[in-house]
C-alpha positions as CSV (number, residue, x, y, z in Angstrom):
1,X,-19.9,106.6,-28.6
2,X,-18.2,109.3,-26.2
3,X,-14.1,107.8,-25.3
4,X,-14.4,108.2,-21.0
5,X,-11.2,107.6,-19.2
6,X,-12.7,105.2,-17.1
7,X,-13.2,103.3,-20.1
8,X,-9.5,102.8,-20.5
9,X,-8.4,102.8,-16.8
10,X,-5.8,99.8,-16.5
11,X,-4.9,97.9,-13.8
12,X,-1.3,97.5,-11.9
13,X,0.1,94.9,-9.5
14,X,1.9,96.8,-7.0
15,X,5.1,95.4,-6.0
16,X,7.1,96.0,-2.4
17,X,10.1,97.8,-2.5
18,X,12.1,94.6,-2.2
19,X,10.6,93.4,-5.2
20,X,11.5,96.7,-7.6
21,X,15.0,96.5,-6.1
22,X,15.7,93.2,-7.2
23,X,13.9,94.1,-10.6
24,X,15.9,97.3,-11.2
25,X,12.4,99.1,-11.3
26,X,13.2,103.0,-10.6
27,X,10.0,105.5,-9.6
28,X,10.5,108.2,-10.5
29,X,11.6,111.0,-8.2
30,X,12.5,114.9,-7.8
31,X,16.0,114.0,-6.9
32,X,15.1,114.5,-2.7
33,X,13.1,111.4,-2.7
34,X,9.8,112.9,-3.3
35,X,7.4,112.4,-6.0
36,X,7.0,115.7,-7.1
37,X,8.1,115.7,-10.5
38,X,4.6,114.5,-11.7
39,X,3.0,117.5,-10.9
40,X,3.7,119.2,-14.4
41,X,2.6,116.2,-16.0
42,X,-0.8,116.3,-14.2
43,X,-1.4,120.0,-14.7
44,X,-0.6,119.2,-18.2
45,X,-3.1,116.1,-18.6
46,X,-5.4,118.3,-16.5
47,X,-5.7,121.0,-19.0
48,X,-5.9,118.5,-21.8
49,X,-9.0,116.7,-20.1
50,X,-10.8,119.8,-19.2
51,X,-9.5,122.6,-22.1
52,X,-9.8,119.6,-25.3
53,X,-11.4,116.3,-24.5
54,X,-14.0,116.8,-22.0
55,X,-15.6,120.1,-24.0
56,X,-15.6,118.1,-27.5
57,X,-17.1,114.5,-26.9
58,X,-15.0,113.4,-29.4
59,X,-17.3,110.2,-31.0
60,X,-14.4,108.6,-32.9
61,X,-10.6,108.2,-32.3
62,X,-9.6,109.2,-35.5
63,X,-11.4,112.6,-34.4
64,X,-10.0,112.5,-31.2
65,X,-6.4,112.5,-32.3
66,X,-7.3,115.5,-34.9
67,X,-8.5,117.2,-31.6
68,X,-5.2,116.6,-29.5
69,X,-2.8,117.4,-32.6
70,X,-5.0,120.5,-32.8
71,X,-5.0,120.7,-28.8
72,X,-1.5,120.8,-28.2
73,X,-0.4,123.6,-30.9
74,X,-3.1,126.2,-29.5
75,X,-1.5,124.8,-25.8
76,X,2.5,124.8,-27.0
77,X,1.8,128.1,-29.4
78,X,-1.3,130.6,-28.2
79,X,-2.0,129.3,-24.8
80,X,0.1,131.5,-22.2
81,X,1.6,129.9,-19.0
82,X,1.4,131.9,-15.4
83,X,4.3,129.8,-14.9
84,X,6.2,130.8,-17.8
85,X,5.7,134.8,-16.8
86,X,2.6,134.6,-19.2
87,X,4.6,133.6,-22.2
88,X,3.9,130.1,-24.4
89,X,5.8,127.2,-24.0
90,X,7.7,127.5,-27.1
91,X,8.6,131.0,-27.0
92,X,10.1,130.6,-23.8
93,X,11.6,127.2,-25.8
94,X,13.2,129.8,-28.3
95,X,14.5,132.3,-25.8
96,X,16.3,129.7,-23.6
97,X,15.0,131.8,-20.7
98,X,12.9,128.6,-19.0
99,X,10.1,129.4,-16.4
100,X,9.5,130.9,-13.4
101,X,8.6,127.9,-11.3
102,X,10.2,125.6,-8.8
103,X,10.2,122.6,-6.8
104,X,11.8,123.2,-3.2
């Protein structure tokens, strides 16, 4: 059995503006009003899906789980980042020097 992620798509009500208001629901935002902030968390799960998941046809969750533990060292340690000038994500952690990129 192969884990798709159609298989665990779910389903949301969407709710009018008026409704989040008077529920204190926030969306999340770049600051401007624009939805832009989810773009690092796409690339991310983007890489993730096409680097780890897709190329292993991982048969059983425990195995899956190995595989993203495993996944997300190589990606944090080894894997360099064109955004981060070509350095990993936790050397750039330890330098304090943060990345390259930005939202305008």
């Amino acid at each position: 059995m192969m884990f798709k992620a159609s298989t665990t798509t779910r389903r949301c009500k969407i709710q009018s503006k008026n409704d989040r208001k008077s529920e204190e629901i926030k969306i999340s935002m770049d600051g401007r009003g624009r939805a832009l902030d989810n773009i690092f968390i796409e690339r991310l799960w983007r890489s993730v899906k096409h680097e780890g998941i897709y190329l292993k046809g991982y048969a059983h969750m425990s195995e899956l789980m190995i595989g993203l533990t495993q996944y997300f060292s190589f990606y944090n340690n080894e894997r360099p980042h064109q955004s981060l000038a070509d350095q990993t994500p936790s050397r750039t952690y330890q330098s304090a020097q943060g990345g390259v990129e930005t939202i305008t």
